[in-house]
VEXTI-32235 format. One record per atom (N, C-alpha, C, O, CB): residue number from 1; residue in one letter; x, y, z; atom name. Coordinates in Angstrom, 3 decimals. Each point is the difference from the previous one (the first is absolute). Last residue first. Glycine has a CB too. Layout:
@num = NUM&residuo = A&px = X&py = Y&pz = Z&atomo = CA
...
***
This chain:
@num = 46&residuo = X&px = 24.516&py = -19.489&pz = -1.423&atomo = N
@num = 46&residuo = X&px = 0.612&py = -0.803&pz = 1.646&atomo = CA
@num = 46&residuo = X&px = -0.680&py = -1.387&pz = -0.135&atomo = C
@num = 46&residuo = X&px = 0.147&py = -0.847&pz = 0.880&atomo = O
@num = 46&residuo = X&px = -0.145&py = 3.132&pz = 1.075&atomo = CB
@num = 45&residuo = X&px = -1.113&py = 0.188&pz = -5.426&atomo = N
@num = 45&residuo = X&px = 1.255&py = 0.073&pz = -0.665&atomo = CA
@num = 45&residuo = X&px = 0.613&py = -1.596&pz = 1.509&atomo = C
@num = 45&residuo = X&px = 0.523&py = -1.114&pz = 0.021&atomo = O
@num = 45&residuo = X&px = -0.199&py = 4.955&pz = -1.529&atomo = CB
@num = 44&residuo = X&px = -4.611&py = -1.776&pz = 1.053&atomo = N
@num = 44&residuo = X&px = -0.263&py = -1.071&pz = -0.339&atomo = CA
@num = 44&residuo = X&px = 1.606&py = -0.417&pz = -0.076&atomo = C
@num = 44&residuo = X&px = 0.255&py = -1.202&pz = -0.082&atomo = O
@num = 44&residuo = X&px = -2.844&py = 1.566&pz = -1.061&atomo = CB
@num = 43&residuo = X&px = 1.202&py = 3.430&pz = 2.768&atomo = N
@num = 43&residuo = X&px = 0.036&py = -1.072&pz = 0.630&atomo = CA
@num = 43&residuo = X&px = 0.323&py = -1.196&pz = -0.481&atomo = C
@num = 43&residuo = X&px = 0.496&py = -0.910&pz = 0.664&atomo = O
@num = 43&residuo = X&px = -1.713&py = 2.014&pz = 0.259&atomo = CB
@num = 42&residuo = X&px = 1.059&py = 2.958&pz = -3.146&atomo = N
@num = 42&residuo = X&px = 1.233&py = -0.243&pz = 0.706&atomo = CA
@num = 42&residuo = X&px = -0.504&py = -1.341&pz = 1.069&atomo = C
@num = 42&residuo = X&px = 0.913&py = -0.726&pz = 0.394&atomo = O
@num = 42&residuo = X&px = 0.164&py = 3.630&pz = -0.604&atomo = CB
@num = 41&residuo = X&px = -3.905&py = -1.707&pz = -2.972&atomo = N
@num = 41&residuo = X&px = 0.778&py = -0.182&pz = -0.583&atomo = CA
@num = 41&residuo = X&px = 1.321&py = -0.683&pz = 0.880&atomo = C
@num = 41&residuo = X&px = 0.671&py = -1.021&pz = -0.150&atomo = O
@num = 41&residuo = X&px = -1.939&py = 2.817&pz = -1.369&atomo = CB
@num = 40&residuo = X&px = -2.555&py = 0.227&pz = 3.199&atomo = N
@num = 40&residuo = X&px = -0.273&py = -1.049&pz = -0.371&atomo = CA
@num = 40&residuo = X&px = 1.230&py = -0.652&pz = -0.488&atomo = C
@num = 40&residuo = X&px = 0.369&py = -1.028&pz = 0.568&atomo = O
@num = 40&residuo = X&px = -2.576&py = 1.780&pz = -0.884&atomo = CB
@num = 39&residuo = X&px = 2.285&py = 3.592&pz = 1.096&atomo = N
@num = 39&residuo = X&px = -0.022&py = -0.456&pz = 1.043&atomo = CA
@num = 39&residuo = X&px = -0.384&py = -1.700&pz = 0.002&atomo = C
@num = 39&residuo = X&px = 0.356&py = -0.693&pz = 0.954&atomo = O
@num = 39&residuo = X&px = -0.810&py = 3.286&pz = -0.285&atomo = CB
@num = 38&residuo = X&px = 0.013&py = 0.400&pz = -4.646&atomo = N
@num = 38&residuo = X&px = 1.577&py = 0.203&pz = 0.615&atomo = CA
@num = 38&residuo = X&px = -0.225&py = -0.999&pz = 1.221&atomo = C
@num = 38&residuo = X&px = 0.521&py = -1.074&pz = -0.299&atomo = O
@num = 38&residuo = X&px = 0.219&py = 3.931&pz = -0.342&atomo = CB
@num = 37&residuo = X&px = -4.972&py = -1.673&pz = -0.754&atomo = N
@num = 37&residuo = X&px = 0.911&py = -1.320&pz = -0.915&atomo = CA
@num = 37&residuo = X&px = 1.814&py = -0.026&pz = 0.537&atomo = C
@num = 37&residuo = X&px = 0.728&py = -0.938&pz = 0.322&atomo = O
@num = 37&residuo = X&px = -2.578&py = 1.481&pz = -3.052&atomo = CB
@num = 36&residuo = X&px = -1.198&py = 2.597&pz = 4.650&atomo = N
@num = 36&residuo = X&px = 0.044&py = -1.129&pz = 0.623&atomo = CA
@num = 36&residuo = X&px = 0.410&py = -1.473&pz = -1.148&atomo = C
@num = 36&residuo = X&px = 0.269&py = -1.190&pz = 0.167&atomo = O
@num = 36&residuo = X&px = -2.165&py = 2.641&pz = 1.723&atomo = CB
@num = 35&residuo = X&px = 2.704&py = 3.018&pz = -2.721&atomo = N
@num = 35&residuo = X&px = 0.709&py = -0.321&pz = 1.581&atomo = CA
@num = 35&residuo = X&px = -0.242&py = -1.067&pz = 0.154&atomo = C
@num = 35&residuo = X&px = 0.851&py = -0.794&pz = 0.400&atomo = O
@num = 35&residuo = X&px = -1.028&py = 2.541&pz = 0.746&atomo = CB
@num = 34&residuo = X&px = -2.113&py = -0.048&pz = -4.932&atomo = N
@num = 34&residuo = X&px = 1.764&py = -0.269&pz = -0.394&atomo = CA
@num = 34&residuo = X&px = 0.363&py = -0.309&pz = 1.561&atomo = C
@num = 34&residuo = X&px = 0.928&py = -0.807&pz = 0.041&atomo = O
@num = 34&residuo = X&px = -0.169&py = 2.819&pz = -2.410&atomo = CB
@num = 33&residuo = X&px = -5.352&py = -0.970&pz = 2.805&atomo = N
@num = 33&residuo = X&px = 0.258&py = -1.459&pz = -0.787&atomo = CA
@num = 33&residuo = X&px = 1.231&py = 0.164&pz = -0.056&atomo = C
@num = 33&residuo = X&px = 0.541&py = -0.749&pz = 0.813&atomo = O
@num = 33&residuo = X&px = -2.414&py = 0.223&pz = -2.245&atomo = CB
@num = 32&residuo = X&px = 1.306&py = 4.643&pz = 3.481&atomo = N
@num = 32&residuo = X&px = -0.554&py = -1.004&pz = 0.616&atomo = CA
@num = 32&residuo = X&px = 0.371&py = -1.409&pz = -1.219&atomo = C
@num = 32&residuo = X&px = 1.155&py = -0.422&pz = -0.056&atomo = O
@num = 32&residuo = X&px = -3.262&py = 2.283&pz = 1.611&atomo = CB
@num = 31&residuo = X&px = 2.363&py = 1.779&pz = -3.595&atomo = N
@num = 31&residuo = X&px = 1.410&py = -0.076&pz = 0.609&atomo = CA
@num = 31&residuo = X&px = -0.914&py = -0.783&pz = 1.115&atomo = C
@num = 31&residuo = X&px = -0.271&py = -0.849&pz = -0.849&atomo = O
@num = 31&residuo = X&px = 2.253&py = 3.252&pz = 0.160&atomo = CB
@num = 30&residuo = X&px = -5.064&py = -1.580&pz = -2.203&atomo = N
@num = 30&residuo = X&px = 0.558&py = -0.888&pz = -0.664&atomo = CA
@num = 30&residuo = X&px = 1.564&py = -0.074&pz = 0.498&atomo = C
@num = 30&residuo = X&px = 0.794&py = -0.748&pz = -0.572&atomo = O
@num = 30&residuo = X&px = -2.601&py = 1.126&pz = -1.358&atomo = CB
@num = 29&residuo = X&px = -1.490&py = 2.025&pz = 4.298&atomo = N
@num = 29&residuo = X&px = -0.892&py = -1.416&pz = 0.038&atomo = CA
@num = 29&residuo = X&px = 1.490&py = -0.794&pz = -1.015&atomo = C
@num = 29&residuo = X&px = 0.450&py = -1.091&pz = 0.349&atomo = O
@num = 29&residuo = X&px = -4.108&py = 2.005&pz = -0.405&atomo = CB
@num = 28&residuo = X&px = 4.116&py = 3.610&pz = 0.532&atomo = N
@num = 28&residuo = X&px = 0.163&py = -0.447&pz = 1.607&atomo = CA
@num = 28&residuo = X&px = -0.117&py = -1.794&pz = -0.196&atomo = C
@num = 28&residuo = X&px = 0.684&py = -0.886&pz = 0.513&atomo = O
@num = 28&residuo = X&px = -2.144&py = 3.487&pz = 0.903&atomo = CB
@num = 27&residuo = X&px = 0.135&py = 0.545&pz = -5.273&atomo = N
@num = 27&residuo = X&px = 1.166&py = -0.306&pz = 0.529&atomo = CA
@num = 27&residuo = X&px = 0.775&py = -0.754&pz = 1.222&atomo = C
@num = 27&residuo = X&px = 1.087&py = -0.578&pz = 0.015&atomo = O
@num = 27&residuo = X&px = -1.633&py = 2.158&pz = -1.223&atomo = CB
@num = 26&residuo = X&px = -4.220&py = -0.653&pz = 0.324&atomo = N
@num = 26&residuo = X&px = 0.408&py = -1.137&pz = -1.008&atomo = CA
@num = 26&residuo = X&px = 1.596&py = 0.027&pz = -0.270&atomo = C
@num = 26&residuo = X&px = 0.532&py = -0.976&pz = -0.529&atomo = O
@num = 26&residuo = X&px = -2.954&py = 1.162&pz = -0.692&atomo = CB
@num = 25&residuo = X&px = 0.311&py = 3.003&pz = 4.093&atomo = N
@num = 25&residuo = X&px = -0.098&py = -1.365&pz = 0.552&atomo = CA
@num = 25&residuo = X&px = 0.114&py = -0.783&pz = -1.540&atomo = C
@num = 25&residuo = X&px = -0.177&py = -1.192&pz = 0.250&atomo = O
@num = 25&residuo = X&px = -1.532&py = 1.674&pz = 2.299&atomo = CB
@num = 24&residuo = X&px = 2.720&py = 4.268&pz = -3.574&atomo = N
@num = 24&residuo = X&px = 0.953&py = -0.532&pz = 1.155&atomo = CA
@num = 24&residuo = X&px = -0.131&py = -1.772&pz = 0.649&atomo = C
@num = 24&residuo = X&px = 0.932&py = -0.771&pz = 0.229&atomo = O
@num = 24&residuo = X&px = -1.181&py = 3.648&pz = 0.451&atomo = CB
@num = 23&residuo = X&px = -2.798&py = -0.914&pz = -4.029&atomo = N
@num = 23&residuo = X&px = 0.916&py = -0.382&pz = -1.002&atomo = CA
@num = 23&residuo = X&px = 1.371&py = -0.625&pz = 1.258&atomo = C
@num = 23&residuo = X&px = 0.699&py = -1.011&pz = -0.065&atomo = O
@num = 23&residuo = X&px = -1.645&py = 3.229&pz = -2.413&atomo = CB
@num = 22&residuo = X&px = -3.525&py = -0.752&pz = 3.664&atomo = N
@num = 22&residuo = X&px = -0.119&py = -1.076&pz = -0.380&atomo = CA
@num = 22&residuo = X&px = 1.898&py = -0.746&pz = -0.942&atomo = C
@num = 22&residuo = X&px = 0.467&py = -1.104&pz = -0.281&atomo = O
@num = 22&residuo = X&px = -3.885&py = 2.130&pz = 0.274&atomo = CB
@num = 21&residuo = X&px = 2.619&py = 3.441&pz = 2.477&atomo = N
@num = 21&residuo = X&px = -0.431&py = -0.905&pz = 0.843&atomo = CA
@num = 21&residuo = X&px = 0.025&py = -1.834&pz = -0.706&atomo = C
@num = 21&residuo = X&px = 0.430&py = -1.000&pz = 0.574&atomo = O
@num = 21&residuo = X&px = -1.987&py = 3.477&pz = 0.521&atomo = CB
@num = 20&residuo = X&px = 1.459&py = 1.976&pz = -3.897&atomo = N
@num = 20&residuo = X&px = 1.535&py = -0.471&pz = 0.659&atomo = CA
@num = 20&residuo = X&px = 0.075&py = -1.278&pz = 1.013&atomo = C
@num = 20&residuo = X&px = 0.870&py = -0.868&pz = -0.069&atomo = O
@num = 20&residuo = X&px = -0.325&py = 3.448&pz = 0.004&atomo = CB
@num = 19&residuo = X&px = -4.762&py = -1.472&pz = -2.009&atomo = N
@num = 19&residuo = X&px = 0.886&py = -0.673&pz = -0.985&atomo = CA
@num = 19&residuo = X&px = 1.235&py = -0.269&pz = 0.462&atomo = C
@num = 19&residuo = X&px = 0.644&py = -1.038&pz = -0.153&atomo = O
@num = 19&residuo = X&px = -1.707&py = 2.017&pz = -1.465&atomo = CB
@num = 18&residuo = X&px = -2.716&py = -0.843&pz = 5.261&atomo = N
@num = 18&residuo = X&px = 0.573&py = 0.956&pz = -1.397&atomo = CA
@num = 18&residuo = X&px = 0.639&py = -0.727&pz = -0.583&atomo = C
@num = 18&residuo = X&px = 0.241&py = -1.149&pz = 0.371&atomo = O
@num = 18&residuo = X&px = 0.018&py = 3.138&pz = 0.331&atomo = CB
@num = 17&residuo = X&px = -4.596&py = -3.982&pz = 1.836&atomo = N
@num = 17&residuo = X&px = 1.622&py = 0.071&pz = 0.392&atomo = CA
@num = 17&residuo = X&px = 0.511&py = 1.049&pz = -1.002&atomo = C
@num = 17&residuo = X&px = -0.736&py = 0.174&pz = -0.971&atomo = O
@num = 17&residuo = X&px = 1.151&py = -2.812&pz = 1.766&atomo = CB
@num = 16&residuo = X&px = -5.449&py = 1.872&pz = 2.274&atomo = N
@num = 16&residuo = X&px = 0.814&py = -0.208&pz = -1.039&atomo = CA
@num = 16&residuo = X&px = 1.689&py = 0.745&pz = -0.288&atomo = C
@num = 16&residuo = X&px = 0.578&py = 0.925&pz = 0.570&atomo = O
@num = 16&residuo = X&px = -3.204&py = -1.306&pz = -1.275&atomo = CB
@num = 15&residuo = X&px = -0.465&py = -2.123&pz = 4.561&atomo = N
@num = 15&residuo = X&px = 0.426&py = 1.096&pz = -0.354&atomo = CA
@num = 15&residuo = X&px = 0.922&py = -0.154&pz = -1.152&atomo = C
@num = 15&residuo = X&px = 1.012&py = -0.690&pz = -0.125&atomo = O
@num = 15&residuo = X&px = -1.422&py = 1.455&pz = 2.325&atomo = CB
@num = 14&residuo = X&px = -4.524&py = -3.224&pz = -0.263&atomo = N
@num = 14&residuo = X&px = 1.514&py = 0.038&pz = -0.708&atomo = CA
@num = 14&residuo = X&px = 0.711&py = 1.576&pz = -0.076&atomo = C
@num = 14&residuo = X&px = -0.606&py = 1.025&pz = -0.314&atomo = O
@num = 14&residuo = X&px = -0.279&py = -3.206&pz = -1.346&atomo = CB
@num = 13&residuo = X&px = -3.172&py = 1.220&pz = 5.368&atomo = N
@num = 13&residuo = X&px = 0.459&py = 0.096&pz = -1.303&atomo = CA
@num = 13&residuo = X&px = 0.837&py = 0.216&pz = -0.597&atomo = C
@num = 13&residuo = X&px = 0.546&py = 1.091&pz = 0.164&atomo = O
@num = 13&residuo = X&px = -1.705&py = -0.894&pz = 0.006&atomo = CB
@num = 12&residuo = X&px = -2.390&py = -1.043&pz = 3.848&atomo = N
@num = 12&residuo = X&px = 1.161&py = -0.302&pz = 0.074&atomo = CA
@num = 12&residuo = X&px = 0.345&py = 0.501&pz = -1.958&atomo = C
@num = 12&residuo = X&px = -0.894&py = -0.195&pz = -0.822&atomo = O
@num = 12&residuo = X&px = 0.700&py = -2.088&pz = 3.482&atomo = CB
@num = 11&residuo = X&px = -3.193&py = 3.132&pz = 1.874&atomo = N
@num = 11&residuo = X&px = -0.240&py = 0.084&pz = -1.137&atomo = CA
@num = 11&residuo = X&px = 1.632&py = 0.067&pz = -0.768&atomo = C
@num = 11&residuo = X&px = 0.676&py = 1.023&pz = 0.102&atomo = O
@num = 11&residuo = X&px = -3.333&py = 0.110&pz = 0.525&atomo = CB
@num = 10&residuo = X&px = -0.669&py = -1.831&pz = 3.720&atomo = N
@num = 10&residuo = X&px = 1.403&py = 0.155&pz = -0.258&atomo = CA
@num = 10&residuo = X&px = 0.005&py = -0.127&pz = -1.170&atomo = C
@num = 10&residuo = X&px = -0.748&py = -0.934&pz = -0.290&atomo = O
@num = 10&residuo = X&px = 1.661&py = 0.262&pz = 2.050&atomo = CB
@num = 9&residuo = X&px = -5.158&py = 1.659&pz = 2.201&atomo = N
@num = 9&residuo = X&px = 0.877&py = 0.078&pz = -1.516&atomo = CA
@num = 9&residuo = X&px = 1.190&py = -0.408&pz = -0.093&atomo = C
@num = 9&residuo = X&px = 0.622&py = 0.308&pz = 1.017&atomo = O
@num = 9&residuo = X&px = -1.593&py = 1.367&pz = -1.472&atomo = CB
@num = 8&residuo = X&px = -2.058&py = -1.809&pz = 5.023&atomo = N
@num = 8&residuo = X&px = 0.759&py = 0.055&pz = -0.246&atomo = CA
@num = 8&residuo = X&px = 0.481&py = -0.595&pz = -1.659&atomo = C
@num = 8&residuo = X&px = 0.495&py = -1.110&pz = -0.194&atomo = O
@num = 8&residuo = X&px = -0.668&py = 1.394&pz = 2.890&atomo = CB
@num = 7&residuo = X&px = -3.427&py = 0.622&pz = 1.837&atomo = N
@num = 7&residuo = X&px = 0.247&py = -0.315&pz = -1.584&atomo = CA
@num = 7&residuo = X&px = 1.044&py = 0.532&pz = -0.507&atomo = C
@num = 7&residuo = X&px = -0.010&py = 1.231&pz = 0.023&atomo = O
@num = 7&residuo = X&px = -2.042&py = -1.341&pz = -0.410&atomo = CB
@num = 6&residuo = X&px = -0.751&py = -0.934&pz = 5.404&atomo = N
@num = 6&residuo = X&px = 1.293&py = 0.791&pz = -0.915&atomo = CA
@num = 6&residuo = X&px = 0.121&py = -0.565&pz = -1.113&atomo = C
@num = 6&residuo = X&px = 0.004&py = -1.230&pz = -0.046&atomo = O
@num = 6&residuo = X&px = 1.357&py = 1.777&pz = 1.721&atomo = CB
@num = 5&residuo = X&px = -4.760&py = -0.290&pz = 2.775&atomo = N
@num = 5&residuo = X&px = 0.030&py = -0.641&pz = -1.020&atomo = CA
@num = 5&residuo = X&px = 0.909&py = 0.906&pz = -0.809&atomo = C
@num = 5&residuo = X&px = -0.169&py = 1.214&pz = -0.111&atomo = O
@num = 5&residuo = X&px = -2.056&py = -2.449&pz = 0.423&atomo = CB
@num = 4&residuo = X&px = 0.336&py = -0.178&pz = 4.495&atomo = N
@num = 4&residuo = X&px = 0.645&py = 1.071&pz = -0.615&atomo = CA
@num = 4&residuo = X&px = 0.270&py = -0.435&pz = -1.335&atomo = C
@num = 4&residuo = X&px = 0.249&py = -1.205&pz = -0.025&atomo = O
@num = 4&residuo = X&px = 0.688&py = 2.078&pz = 2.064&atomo = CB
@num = 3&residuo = X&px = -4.778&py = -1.835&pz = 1.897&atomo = N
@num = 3&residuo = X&px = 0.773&py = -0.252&pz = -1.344&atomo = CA
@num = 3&residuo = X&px = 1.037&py = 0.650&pz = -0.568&atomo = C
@num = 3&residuo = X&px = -0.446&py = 0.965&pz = -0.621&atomo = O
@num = 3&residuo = X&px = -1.305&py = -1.555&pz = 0.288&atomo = CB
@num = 2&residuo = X&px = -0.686&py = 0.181&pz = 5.957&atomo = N
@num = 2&residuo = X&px = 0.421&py = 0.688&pz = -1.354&atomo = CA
@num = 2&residuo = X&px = 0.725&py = -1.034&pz = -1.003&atomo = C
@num = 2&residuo = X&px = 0.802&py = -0.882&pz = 0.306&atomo = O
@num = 2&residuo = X&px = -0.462&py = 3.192&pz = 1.016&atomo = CB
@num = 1&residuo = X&px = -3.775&py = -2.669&pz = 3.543&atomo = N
@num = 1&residuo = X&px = 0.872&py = -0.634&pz = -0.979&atomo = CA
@num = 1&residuo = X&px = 0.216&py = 0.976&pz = -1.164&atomo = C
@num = 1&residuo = X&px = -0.993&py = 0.436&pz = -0.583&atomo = O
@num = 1&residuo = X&px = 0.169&py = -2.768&pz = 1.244&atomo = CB
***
């Protein structure tokens, strides 16, 4: 009879963001909401 025995680490950690990085997704994030208020909007019209 054999044991094989495996150990296995994963060691997970935030990756931090740049300034351009942060300044582009807080663009993305606030033309995301204007679409989806736009899109709200127009339904409500039908």
């Amino acid at each position: 009879m054999t044991l094989n025995i495996f150990f296995l680490t994963i060691t997970i950690t935030k990756r931090k963001v740049s300034a351009d990085e942060a300044i582009q997704q807080e663009m993305v994030n606030k033309l995301y909401e204007q679409n989806k208020d736009r899109q709200i909007s127009m339904y409500r019209i039908m």
